[in-house]
DOSE-809483 format. One record per residue: residue in one letter; x, y, z of N, C-alpha, C, O in turn. Coordinates in steps of 0.02 Angstrom, whole numbers, plus 50000, padded with zeros to 5 digits. Atoms other than C-alpha are relative to their C-alpha. Example, Ala and Ser with C-alpha at 12.3 -4.5 7.8 and 13.67 -1.06 7.14 Angstrom:
// DOSE-809483
   rest    n_c1    n_c2    n_c3   ca_c1   ca_c2   ca_c3    c_c1    c_c2    c_c3    o_c1    o_c2    o_c3
      a   50045   49941   50000   50615   49775   50390   50045   50060   50000   50097   50059   50033
      s   49958   49941   49997   50684   49947   50357   49961   50055   50037   49986   50110   50045
This chain:
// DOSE-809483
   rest    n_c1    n_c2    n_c3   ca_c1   ca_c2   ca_c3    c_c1    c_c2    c_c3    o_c1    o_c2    o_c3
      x   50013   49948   49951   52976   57642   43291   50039   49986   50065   50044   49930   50090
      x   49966   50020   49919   53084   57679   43467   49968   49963   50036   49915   49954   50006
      x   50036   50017   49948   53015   57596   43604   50036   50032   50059   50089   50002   50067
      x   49991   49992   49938   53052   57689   43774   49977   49964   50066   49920   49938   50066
      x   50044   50021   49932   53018   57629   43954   49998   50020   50044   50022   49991   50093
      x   50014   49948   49941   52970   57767   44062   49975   49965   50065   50009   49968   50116
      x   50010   50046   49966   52877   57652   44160   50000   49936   49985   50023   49923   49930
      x   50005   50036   50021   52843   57487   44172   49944   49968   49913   49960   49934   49864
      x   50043   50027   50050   52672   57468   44060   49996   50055   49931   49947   50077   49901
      x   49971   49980   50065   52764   57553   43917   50005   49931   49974   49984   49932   49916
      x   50017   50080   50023   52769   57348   43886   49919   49997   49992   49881   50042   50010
      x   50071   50034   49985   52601   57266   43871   50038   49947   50050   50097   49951   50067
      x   50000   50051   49932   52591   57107   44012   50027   49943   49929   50080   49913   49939
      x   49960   50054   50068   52640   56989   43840   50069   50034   49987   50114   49994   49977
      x   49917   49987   50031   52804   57085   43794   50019   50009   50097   50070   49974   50103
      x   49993   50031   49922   52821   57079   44007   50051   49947   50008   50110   49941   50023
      x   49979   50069   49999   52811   56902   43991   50083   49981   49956   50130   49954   49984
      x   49944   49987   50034   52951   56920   43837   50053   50008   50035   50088   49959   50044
      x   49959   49962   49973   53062   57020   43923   50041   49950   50043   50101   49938   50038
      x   49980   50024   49915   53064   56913   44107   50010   49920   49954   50021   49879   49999
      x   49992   50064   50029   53082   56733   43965   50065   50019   49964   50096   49978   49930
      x   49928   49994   50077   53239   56821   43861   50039   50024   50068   50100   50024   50059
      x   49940   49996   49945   53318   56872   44052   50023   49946   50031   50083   49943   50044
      x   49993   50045   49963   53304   56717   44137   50053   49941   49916   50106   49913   49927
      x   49959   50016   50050   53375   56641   43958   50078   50023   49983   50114   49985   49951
      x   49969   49955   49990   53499   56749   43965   50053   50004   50060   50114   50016   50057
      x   49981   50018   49948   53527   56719   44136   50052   49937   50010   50106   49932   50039
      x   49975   50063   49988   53559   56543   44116   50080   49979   49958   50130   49950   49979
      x   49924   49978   50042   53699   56573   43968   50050   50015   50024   50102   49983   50031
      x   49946   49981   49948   53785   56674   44062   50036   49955   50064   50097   49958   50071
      x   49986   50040   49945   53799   56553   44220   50023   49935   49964   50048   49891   49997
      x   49966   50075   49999   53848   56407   44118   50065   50035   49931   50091   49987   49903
      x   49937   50001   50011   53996   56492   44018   49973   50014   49902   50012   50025   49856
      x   50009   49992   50059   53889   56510   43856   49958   50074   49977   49914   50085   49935
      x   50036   49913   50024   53846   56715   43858   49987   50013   49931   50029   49996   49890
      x   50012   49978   50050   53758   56784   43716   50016   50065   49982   49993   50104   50024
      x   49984   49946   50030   53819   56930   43626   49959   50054   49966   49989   50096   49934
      x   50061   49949   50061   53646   57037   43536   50039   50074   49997   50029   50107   49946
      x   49993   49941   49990   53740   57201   43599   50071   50013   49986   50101   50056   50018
      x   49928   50001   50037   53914   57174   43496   50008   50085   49979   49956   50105   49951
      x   49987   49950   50028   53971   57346   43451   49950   50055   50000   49946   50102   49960
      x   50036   49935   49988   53838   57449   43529   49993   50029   50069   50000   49993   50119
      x   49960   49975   49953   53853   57577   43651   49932   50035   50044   49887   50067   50016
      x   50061   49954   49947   53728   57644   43822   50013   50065   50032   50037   50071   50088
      x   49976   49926   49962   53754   57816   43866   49941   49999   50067   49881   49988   50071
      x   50058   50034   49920   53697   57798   44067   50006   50067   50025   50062   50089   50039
      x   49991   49926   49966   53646   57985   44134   49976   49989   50091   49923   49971   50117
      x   50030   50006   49917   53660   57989   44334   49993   50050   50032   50042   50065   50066
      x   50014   49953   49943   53591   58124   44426   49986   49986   50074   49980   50032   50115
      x   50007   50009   49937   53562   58024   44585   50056   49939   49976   50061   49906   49924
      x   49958   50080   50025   53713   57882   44618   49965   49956   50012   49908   49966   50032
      x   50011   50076   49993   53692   57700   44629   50046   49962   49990   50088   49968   49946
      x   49964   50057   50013   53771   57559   44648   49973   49949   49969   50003   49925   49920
      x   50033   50058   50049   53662   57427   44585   49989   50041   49943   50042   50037   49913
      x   50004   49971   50055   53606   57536   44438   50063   49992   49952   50070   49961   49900
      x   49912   49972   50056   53800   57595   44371   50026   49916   49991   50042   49894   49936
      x   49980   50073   50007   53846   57402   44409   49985   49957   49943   50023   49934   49900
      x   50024   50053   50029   53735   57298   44333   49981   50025   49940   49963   49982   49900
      x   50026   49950   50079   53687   57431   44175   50091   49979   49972   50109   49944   49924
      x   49936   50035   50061   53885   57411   44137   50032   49938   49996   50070   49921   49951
      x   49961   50070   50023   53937   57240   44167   49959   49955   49958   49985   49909   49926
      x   50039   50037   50053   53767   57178   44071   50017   50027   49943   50027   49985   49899
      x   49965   49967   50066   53828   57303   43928   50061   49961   49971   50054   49937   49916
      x   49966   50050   50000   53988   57206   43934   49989   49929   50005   50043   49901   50016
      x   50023   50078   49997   53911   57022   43937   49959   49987   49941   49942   49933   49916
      x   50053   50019   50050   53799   57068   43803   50037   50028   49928   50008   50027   49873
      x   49945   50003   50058   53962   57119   43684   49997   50097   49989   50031   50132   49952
      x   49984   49914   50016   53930   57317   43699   50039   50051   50043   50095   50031   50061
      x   49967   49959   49968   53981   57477   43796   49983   50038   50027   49954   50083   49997
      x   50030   49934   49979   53941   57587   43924   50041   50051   50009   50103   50048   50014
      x   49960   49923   49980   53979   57774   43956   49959   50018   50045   49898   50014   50039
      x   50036   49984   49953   53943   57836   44116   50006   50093   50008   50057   50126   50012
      x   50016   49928   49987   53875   58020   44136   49966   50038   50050   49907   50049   50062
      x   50008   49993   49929   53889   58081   44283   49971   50087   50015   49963   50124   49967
      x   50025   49923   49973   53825   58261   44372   50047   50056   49977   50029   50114   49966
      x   49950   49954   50011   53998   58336   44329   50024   49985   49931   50077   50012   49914
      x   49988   50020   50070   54003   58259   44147   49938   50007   49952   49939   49990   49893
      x   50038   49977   50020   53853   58312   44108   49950   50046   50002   49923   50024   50053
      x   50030   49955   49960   53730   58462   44132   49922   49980   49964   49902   49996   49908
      x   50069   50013   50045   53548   58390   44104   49968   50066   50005   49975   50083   50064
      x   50046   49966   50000   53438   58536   44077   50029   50057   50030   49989   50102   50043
      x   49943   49941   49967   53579   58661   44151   50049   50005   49944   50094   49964   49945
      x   49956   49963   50045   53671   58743   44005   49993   49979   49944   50036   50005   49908
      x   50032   50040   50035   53590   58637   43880   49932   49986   50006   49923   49962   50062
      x   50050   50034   49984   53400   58593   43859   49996   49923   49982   50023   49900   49931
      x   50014   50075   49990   53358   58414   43881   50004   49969   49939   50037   49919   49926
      x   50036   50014   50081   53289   58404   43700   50065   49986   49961   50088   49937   49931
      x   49918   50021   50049   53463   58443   43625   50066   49970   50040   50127   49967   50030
      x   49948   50063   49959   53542   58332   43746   49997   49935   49959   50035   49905   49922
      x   50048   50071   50038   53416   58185   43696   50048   49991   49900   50074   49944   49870
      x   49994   49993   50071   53460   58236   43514   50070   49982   49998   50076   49935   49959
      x   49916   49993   50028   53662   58240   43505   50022   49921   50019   50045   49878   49982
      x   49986   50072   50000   53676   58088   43610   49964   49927   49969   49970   49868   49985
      x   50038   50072   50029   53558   57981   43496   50055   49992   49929   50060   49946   49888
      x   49947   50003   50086   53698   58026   43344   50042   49937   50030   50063   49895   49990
      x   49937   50028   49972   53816   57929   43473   49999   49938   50000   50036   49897   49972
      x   50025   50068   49955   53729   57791   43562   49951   49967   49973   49920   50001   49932
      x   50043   50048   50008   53611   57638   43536   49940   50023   50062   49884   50047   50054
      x   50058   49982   49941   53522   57664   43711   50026   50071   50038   50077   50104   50029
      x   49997   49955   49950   53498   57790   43843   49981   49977   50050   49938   49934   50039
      x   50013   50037   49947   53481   57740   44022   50011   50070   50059   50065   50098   50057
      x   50022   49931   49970   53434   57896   44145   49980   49988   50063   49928   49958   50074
      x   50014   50014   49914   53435   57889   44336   49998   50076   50023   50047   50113   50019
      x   50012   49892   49990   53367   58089   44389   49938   49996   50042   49895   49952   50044
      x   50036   49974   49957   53272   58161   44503   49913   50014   49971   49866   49989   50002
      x   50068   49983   50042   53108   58224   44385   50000   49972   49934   50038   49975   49886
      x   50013   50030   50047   53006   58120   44294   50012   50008   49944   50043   49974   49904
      x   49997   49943   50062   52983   58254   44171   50048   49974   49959   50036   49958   49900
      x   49926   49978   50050   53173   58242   44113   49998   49953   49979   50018   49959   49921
      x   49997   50070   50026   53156   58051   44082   49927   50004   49935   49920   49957   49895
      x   50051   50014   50032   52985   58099   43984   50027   50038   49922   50016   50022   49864
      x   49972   49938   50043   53076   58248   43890   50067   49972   49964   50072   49988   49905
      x   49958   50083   50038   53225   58106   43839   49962   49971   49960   49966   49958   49900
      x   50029   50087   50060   53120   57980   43780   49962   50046   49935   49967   50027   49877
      x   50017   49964   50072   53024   58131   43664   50029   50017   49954   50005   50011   49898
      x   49956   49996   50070   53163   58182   43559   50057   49958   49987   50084   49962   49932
      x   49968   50034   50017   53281   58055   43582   49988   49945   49937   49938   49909   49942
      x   50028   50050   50027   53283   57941   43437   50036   49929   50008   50030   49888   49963
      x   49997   50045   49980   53349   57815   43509   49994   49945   50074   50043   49953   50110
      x   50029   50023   49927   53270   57693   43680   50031   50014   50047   50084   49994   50071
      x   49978   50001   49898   53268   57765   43849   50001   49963   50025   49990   49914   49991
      x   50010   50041   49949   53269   57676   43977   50006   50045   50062   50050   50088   50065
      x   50009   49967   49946   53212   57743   44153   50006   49948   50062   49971   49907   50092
      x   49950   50047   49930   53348   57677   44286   49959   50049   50062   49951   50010   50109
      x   50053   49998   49941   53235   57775   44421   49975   50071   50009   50019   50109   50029
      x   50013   49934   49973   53132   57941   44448   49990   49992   50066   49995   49941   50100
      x   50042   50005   49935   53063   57999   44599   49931   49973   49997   49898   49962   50047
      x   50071   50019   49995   52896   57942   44527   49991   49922   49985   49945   49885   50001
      x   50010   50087   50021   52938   57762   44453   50068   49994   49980   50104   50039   49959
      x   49958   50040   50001   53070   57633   44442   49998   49920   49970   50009   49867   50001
      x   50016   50057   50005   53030   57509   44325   50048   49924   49991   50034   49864   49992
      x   49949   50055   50000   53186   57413   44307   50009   49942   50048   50023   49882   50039
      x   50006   50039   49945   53175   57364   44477   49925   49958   49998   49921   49901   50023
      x   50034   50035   50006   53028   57309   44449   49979   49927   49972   49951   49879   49998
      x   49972   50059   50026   53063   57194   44317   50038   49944   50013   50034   49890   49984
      x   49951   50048   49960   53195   57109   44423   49956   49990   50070   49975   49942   50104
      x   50038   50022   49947   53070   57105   44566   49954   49927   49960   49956   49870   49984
      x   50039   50026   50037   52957   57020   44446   50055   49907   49982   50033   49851   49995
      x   49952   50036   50029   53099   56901   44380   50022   49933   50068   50020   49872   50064
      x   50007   50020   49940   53135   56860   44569   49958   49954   50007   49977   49896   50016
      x   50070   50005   49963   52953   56827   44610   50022   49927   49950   50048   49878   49976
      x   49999   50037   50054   52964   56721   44448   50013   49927   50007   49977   49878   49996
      x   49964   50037   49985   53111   56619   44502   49974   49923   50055   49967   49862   50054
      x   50025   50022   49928   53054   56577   44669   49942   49974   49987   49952   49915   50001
      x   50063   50017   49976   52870   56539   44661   49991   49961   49918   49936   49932   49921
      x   50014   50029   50076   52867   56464   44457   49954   50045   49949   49942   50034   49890
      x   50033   49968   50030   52767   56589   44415   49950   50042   50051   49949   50031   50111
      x   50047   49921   49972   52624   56768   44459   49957   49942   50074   49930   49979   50115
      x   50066   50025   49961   52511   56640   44582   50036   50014   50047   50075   49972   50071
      x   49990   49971   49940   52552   56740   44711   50014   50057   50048   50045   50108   50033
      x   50015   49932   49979   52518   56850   44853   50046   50026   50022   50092   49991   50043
      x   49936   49961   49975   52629   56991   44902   49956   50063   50071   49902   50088   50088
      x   50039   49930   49967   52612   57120   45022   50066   50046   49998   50124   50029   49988
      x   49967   49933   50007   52686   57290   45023   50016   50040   50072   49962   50062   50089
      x   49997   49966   49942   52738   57376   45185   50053   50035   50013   50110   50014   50025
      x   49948   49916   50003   52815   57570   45191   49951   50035   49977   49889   50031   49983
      x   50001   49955   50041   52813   57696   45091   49983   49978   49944   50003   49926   49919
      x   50031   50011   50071   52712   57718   44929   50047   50031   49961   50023   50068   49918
      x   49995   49958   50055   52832   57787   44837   50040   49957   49926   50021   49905   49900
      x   50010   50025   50093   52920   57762   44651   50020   49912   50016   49995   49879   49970
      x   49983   50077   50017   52981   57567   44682   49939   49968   50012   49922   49915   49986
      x   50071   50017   49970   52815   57549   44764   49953   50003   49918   49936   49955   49885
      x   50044   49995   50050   52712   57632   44616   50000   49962   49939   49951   49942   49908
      x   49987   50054   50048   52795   57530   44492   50000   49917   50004   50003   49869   49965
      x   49993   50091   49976   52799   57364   44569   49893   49997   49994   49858   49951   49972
      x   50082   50017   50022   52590   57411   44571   50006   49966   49940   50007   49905   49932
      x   50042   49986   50064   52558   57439   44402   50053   49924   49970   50037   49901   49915
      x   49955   50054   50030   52704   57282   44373   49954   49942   50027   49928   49918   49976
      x   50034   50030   49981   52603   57162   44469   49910   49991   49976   49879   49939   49964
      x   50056   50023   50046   52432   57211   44399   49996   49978   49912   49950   49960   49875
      x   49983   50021   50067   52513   57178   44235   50011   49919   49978   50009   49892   49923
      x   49970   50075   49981   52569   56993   44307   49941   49952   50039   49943   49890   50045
      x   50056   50039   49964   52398   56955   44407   50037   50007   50050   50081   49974   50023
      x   49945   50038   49947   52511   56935   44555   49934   50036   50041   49895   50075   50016
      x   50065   49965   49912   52379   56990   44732   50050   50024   50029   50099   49990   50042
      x   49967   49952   49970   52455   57136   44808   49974   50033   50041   49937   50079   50024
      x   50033   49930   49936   52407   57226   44973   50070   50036   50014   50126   50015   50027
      x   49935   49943   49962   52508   57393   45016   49960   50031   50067   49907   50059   50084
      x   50008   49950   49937   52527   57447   45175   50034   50041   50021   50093   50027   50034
      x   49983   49926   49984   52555   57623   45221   49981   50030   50059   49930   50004   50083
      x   50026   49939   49966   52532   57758   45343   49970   50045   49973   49994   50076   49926
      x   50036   49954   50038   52389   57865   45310   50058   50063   49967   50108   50088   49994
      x   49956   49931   50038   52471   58006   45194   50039   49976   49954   50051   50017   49910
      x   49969   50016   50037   52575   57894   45102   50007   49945   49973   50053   49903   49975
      x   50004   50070   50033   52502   57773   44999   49999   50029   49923   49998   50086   49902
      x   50000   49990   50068   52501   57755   44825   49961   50077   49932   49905   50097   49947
      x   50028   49960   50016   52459   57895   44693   49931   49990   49958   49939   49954   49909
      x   50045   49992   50034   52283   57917   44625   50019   49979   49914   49965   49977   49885
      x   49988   49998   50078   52348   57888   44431   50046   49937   50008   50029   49892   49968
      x   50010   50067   50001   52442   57740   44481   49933   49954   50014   49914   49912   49973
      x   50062   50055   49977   52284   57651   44570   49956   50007   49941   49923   49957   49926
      x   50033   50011   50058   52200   57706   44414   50029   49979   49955   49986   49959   49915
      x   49966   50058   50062   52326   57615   44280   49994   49931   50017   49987   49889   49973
      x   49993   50064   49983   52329   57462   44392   49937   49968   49989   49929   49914   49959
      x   50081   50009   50017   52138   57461   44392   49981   49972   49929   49945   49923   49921
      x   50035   49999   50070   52115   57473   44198   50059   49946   49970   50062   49948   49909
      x   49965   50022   50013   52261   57342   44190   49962   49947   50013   49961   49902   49971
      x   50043   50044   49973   52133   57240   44303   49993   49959   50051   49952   49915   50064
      x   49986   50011   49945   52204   57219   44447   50050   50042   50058   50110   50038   50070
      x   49974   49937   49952   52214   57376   44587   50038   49964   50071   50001   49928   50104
      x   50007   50027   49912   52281   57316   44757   49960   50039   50047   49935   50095   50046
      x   50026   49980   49930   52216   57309   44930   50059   50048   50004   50115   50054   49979
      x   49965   49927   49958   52265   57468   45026   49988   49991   50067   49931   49972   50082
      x   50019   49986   49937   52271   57482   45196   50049   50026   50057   50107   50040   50042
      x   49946   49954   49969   52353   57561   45344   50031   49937   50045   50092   49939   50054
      x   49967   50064   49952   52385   57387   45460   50045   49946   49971   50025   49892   49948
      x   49948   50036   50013   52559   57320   45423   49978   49922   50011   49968   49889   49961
      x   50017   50067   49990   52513   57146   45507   49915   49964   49965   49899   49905   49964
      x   50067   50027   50054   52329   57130   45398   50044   49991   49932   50046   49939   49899
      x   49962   50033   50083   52441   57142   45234   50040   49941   50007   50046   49907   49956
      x   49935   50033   49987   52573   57031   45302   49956   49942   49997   49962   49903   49950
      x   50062   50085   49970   52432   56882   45365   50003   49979   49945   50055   49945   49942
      x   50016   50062   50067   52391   56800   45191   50074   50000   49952   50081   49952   49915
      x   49959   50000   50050   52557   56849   45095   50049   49938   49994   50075   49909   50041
      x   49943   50038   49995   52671   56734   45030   50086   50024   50010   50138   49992   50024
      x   49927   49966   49997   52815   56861   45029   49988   50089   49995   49946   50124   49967
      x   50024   49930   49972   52831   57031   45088   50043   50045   49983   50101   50035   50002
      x   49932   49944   50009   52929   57183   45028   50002   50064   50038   49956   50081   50074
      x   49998   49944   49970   53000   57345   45086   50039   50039   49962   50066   50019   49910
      x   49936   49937   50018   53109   57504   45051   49998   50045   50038   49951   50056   50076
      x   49974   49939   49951   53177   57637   45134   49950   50042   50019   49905   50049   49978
      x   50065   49953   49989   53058   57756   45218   50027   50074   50008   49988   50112   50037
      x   49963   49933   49997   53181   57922   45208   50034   49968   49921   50078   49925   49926
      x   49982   49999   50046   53213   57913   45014   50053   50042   49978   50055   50096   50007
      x   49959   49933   50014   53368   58008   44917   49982   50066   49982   49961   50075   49925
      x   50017   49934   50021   53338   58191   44922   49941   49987   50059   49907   50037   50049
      x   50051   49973   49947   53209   58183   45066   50012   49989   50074   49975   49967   50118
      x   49961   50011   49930   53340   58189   45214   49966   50052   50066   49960   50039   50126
      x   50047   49979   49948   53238   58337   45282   49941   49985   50031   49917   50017   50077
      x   50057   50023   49975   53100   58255   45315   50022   49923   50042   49980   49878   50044
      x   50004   50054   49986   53175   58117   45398   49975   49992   50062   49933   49948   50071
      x   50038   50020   49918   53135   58128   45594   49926   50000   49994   49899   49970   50040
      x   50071   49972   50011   52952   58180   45535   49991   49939   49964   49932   49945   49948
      x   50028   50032   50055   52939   58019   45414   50013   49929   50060   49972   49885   50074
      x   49999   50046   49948   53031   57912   45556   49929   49987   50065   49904   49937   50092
      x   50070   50032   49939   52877   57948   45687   49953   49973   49946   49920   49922   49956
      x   50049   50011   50026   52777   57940   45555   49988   49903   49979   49937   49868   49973
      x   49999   50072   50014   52843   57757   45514   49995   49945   50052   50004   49885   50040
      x   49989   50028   49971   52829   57707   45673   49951   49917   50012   49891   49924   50020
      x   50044   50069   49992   52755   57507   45693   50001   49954   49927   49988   49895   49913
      x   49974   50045   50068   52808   57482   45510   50061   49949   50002   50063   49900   49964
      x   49941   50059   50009   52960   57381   45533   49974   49943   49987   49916   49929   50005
      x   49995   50065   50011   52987   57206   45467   50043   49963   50038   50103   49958   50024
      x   49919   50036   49951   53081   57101   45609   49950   49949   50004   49888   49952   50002
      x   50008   50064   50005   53077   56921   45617   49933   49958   50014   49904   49914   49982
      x   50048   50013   49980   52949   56905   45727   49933   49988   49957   49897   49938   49951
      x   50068   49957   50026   52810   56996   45633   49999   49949   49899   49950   49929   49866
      x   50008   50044   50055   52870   56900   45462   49996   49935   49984   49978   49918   49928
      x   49996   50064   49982   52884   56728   45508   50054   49957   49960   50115   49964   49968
      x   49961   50044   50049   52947   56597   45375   49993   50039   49929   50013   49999   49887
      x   50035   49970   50048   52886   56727   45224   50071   50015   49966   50109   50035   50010
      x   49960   49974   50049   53022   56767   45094   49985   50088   49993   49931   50117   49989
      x   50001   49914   49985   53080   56970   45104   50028   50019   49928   50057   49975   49896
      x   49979   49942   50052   53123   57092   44960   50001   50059   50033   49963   50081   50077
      x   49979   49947   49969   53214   57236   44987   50049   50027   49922   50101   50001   49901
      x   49969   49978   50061   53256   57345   44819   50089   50018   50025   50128   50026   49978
      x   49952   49972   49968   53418   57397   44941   50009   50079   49954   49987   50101   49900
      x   49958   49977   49952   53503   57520   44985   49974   49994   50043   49940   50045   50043
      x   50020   50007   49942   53433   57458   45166   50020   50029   50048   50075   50011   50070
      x   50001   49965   49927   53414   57578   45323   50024   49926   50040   50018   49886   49993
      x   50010   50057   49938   53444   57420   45463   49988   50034   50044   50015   50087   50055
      x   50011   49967   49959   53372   57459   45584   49929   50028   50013   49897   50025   50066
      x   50066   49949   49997   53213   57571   45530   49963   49971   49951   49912   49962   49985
      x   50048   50030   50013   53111   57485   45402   49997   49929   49992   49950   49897   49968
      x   49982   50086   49993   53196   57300   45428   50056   49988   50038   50108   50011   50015
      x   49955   50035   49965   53300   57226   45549   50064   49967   49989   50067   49925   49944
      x   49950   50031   50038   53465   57175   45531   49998   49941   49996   50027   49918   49947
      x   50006   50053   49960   53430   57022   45606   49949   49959   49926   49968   49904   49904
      x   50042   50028   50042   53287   56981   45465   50047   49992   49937   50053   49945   49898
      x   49979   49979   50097   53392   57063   45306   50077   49936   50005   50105   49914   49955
      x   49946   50038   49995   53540   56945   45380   49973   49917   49988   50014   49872   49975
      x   50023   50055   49986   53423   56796   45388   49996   49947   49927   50007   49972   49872
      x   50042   50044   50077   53368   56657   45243   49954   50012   49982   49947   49999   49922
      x   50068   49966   50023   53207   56728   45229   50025   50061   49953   49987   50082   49910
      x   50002   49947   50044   53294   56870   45147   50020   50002   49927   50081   50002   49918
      x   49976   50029   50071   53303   56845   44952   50022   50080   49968   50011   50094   49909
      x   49979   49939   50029   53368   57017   44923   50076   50003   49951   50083   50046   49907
      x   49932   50015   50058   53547   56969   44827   49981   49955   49976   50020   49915   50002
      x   50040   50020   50064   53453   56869   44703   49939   50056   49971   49935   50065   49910
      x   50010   49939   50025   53337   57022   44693   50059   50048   49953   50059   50069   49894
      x   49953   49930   50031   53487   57146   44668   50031   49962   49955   50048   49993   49905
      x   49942   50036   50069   53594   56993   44553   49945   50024   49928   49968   50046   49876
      x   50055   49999   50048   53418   57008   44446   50001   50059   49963   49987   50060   49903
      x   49984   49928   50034   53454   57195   44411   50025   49981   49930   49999   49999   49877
      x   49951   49984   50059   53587   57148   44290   49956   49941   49943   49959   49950   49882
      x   50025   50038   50038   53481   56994   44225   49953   50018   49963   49946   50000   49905
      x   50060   49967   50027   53329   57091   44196   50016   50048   49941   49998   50038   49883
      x   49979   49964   50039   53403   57230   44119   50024   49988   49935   50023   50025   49885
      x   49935   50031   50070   53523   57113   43993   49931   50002   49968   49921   50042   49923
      x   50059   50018   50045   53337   57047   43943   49975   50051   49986   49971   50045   49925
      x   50006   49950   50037   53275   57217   43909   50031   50030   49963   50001   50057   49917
      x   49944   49971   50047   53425   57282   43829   49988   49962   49916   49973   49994   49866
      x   50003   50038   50020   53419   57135   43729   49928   50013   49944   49922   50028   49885
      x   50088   50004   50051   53212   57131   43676   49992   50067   49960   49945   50075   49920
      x   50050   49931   50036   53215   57326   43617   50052   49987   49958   50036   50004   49901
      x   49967   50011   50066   53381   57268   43513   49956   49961   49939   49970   49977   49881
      x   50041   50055   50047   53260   57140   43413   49964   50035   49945   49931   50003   49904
């Protein structure tokens, strides 16, 4: 049977564990000159409706490290759901390709992929969840601390790197407080997966209460792609959220990047040693190889 990964707990917290033990393996191959090959002669068709740089990067040079091939399908090389339905998109390119890898605006289209495609999505980022990143957050966390015993805090915006890093963390045990501005904390249907996973986070609106016990603190942008009109209205709204030096101390930072400087972290912090964010973003391509990898098996 396919396996897709719309979100993260399309895994159970045991194939998780899998996943973040066959990247860091994976990892280490690669860095000493002895890369493994599982993905010899097979090919990722990568659909981008929003760009990226970490995404398009690290999806094709792990394709290449792991002996296969990507094709990149871009807004003007492809029409998702514009002159074509989704379904017989999903369908033509599963004759082609081994995987699918889908970076778009609505969930939907990543849900409407993974239904008739017969061969594994993968969901490089909606507006509602981003679990890849998550996995490489996870992988990170991993690195650094030896393992889940440990607290995080959350401070921004609830949205998709946010929702997925929940439901990734109650999958890992890890202690998570998010902090938000009333209006934009997490959605009702995440806090209920994280719950029945068995571990919801603290919520709250005081940036410096989440920050106090954490061992390491993350952020993301608080004007997301596609919500440029709302930005002066999201800026007051963010106001007292920043992360600058002060306010974080000695705490290790995450930052999924593309980073504002300036408005939800300091340059001054994201420039600092506290910031482990390029071992975050290197993790993209590590994480990913290990998923690529575990749904080949």
């Amino acid at each position: 049977m396919t396996r897709d990964i719309v979100d993260v707990d399309d895994l159970t917290a045991t194939e998780v564990e899998e996943v973040l033990s066959l990247s860091a393996e994976l990892k280490s191959a690669q860095r000493s000159s002895a890369g493994q090959r599982p993905l010899a002669d097979q090919t990722l068709a990568m659909i981008f409706e929003k760009p990226s740089t970490r995404t398009r990067v690290s999806f094709e040079t792990g394709m290449t490290q792991l002996g296969g091939h990507a094709i990149f399908l871009g807004p003007d090389d492809i029409h998702l759901g514009h002159g074509e339905p989704i379904k017989d998109t999903a369908r033509a390119i599963s004759r082609y390709a081994d995987f699918i890898m889908a970076r778009v605006f609505d969930h939907s289209d990543v849900v409407e992929l993974a239904e008739y495609a017969t061969v594994p999505v993968i969901n490089g980022l909606t507006d509602d969840a981003h679990p890849c990143q998550t996995l490489a957050d996870l992988l990170t966390i991993r690195e650094r601390f030896g393992g889940f015993d440990v607290d995080v805090a959350w401070v921004g915006d609830g949205n998709n790197v946010c929702q997925s890093f929940v439901v990734g963390s109650a999958m890992t045990d890890l202690d998570l407080t998010v902090a938000t501005p009333e209006g934009y904390g997490i959605s009702e249907d995440v806090r209920d997966r994280a719950a029945e996973l068995g571990n919801a986070p603290e919520e709250t609106h005081d940036p410096d209460a989440a920050i106090a016990d954490a061992d390491i603190v993350y952020t993301d942008v608080w004007v997301s792609m596609g919500q440029e009109d709302k930005r002066e209205e999201k800026l007051a709204d963010f106001d007292g959220f920043q992360l600058t030096t002060d306010r974080v101390g000695d705490r290790p930072v995450l930052h999924c990047l593309p980073a504002h400087r300036g408005e939800e972290i300091t340059d001054d912090l994201l420039e600092s040693d506290n910031a482990i964010v390029w071992d975050q973003a290197e993790n993209r391509l590590h994480a990913q190889n290990g998923l690529l990898a575990w749904l080949s098996e």
